[in-house]
N, C-alpha and C positions, 0 to 999 in steps of 0.2 A: 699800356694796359688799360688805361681809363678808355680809351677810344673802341677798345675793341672789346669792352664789357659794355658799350656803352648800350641804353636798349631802351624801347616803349611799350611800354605791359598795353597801350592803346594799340598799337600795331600788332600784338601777338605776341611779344617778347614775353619771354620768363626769366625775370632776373636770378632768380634760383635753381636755374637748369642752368644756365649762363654759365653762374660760377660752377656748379657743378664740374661742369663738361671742361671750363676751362682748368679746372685744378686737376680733373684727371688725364687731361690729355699733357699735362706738367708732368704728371706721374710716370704716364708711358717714357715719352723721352727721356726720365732720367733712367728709367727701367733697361731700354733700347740700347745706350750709348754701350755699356760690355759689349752684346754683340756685336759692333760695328768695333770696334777700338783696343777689346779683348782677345780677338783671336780664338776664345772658345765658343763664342754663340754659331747658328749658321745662319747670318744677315746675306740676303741674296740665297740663297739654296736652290730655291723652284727657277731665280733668271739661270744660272749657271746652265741650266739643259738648254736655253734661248741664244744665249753666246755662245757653246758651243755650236749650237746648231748653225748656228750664221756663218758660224768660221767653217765650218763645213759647206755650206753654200757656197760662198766664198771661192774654196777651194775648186767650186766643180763637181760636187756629192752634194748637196743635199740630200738625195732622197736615203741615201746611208744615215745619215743624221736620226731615221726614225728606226735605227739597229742601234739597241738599248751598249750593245759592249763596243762596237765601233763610236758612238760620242763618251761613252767612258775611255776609251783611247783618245779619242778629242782632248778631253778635257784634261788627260794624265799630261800630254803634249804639252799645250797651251797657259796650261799653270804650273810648269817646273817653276818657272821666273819668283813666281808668289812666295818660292820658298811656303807655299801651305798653309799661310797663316798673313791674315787672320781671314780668309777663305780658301778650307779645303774642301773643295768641292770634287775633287778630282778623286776623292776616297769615300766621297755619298754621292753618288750619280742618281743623277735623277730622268727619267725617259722624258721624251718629246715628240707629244700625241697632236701638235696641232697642225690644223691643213696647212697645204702648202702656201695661199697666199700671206701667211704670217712671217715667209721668209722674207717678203717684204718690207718688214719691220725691223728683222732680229737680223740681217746682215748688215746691212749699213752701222749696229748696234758692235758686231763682232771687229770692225777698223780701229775698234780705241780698246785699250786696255782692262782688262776685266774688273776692275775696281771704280774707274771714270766710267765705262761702260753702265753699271750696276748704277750710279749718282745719277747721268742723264736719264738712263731710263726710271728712275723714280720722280725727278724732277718733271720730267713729261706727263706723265701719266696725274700726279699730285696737280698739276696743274690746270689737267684738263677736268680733271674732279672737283678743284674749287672751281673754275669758270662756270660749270654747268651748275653747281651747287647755287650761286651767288647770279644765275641766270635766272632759276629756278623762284628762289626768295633771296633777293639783294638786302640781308639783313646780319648783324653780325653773330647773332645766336643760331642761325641754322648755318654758319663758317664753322661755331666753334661746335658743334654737336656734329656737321659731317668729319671732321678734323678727330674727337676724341672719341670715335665709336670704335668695340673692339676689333670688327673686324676689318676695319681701312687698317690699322695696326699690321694685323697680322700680314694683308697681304700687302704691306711697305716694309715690312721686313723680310721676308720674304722674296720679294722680287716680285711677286706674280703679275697676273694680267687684268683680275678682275677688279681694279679703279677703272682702268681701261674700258673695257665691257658696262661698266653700270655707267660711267659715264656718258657713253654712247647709247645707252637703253634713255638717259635721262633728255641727251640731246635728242634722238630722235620722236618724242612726246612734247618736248617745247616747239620741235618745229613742225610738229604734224598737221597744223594748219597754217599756221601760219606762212611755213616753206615747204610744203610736200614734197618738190623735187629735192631739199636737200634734207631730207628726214629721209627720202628713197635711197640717196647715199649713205647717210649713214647706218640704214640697215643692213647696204651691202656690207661695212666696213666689218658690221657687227658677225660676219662668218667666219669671223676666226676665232671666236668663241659660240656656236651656233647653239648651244644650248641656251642660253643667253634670250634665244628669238622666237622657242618654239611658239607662242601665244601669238605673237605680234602676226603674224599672217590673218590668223581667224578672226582677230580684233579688227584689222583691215579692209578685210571683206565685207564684214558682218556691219561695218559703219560705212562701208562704201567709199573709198579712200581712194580711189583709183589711180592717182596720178603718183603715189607715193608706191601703191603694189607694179606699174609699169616701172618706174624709176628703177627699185630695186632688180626687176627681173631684167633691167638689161645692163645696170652695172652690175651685178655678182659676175656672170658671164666671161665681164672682161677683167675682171679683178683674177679667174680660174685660166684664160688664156694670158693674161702678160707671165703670171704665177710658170704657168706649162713652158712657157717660151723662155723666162728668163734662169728658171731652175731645172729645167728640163720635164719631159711628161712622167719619168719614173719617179717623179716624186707622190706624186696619185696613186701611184702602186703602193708607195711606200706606205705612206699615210692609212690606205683603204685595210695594210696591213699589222700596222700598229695602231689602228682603230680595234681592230678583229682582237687583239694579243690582250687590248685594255679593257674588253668587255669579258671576253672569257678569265682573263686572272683577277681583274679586279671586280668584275660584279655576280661573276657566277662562283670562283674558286676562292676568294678570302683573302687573295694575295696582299689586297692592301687592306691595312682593318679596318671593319667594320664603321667603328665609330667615326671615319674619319669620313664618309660620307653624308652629308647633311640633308639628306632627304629621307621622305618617308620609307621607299625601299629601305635607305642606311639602317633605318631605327628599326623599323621590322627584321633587317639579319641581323641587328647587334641583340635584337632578342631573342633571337634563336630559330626564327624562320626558317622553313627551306626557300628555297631559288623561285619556285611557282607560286606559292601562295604569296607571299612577299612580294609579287610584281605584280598580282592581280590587285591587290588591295592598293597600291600605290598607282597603277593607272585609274582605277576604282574613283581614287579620292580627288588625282588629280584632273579626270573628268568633272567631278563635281565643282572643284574650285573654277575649272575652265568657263562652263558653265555660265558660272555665279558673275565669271569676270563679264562676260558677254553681255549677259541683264543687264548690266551696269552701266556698261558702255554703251546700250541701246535705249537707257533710260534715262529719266530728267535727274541729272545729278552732277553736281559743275566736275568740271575738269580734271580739277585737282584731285579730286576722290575717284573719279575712274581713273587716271595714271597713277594714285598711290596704289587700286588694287590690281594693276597689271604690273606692277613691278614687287610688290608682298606674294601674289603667286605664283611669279616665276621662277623660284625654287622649287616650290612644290611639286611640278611639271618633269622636270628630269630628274632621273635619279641620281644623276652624277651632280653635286654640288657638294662642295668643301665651305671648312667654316670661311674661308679667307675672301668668297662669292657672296656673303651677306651683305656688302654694303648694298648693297642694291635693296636692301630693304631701308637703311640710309637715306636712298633717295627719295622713297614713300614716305618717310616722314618729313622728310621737309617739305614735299606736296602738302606732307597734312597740318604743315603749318601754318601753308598760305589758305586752304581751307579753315580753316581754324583763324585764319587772322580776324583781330577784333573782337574775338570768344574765347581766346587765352584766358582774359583779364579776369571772364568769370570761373569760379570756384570749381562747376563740375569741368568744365572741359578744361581747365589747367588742369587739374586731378585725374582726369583718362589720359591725357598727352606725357603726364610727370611718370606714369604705372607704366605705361607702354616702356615707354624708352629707358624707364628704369629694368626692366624685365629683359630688354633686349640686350642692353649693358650688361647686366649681372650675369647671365646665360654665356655673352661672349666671352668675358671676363674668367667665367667657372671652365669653358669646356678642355683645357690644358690639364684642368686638376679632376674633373672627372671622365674624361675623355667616353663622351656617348652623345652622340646623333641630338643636338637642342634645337637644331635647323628649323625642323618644324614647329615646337615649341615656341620658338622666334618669329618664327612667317605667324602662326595663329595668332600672337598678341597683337601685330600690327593688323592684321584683318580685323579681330575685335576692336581696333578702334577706330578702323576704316567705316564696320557695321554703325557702331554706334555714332560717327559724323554723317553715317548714310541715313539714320533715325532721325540726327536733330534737323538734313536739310529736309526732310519727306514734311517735319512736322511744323518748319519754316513755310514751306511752301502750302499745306493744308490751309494753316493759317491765314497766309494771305490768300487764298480762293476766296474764303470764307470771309473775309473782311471788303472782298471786291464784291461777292453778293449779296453784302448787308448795304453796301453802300449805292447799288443798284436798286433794291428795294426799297430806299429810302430816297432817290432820286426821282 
């Protein structure tokens, strides 16, 4: 425990985020364990549609896999053995909206039993989340603040994909110059969650990235043919029409609630919007944020604060994000670490860095108990602290102009 509190308020560290984070993220696990070991939580729920789907693949159907009552016969199948408990998953089915090159993932997934299944595929993904995490700022306070935020929780419990997706949003900004050709791959990788990417294109452009926008435009390609060849081309069908079933029940007709959307659209129907005025305002704002992100990344402002604000906006951007998609604001903060490194130590910016992240927390933490759209709420705080790191480098940098032209006329 000593080693991995261990920290230098010189280097950025907060030793009272530290503890913080590490005593809540003690909290979760002991929170956690019922579901896994009680039989009445639903630990895994959202992988349960991924393993079925595989074992359907598997089979020779995948593109059935995206017919919501054929993978609920999947799954009735597949988990008689479970006896039910402590995942009944077979009596909460959950649909499976993602393209087809995911089958890539979730069948090889579907060979082990749905229990060891659920471990690896946590194990994987957690892993790929610290590496990038500890890529990012090799330091042990941004371990335990990616580790104890609420919503890497949610979707580790859960099963979901988006460690996965913010992962690969964080890998692809570490290697964007540094390895353009493999920042290109893993943009392609990142189409299996494509909401995930809308920005990154016009970021690419707009910076002139070329060798990273070629990259990806000819691996997606063969990632959608191995995908046609090894699961067949009706899976394209399937998908183009469990895409279609998820935008009309879930964001025009109410089928899924409101608040469980974490975007501005979500917060606009959970307050009573209709369908029209609610998408204009949300494309509206997420122009403007698009925007904002652009100036950014065309202006003199170190790294870490353009990749904190292209990963804080990209919730904003689609309407479809869920709370369990936030870590990826997670990963903006720990960008605003290493921006921040060596300004921790002072009074204001530990006090904008402790408010951020306490707001993000809190927010994640409440949405179970007031269940209403914080999404946004969440992406604004980290922008306000993006703005204000975007303040003190403008007035770092004034400064020294003005100290190079005193020193000029005084030469």
């Amino acid at each position: 425990m000593k080693k991995i509190l261990h920290c230098d308020a010189s280097a950025g560290d907060d030793p009272a985020l530290m503890v913080a984070c590490a005593v809540l993220l003690g909290v979760s696990i002991l929170v956690s364990i019922p579901a896994f070991v009680g039989g009445g939580g639903q630990a895994g729920i959202d992988f349960s549609c991924f393993w079925g789907a595989g074992g359907m693949a598997l089979e020779g159907h995948a593109a059935a896999a995206y017919d919501w009552e054929q993978l609920h016969q999947q799954l009735v199948l597949r988990l008689q053995s479970l006896n039910h408990a402590p995942y009944p998953y077979d009596q909460v089915p959950v649909p499976f909206f993602y393209p087809p090159v995911f089958f890539l993932v979730v069948a090889p997934l579907a060979l082990l039993p749905f229990p060891i299944a659920f471990w690896v595929w946590s194990a994987a993904k957690l892993s790929c989340w610290l590496l990038v995490v500890h890529a990012i700022r090799p330091r042990s306070a941004a371990l335990l603040l990616a580790l104890a935020a609420p919503p890497v929780f949610y979707d580790f419990i859960s099963g979901q994909s988006a460690l996965l997706a913010a992962s690969l949003l964080g890998g692809i900004l570490l290697t964007l110059d540094r390895r353009p050709l493999l920042s290109g791959i893993l943009i392609a990788l990142l189409i299996f969650k494509p909401q995930y990417g809308v920005l990154l294109p016009f970021v690419l452009i707009a910076t002139g990235r070329w060798h990273v926008v070629i990259t990806a435009a000819l691996v997606i390609p063969v990632l959608l043919l191995l995908a046609g060849l090894i699961f067949g081309w009706d899976t394209f069908d399937g998908f183009r029409a469990a895409a279609t079933f998820a935008t009309t029940q879930f964001h025009l007709s109410g089928a899924l609630p409101w608040y469980k959307l974490q975007s501005i659209y979500g917060l606009l129907r959970d307050a009573g919007l209709g369908y029209g005025l609610a998408m204009a305002v949300h494309v509206a704002i997420a122009s403007v944020v698009a925007i904002g992100v652009l100036i950014l990344w065309r202006g003199q402002v170190s790294f870490a604060v353009r990749a904190a604000s292209l990963l804080a906006a990209t919730p904003l951007i689609s309407p479809y994000f869920a709370i369990y998609d936030m870590p990826v604001l997670v990963v903006a903060l720990v960008f605003l670490m290493n921006a921040s490194a060596g300004r921790l130590a002072s009074r204001s910016s530990r006090s904008a860095f402790r408010i951020a992240v306490s707001v993000v927390f809190v927010l994640g933490y409440a949405f179970p108990f007031v269940r209403t759209p914080l999404g946004p709420m969440m992406c604004a705080t980290v922008i306000a602290l993006i703005w204000t790191r975007y303040r003190q480098e403008a007035g770092e940098t004034a400064t020294g102009e003005e100290l190079r032209k005193s020193a000029t006329v005084g030469g």
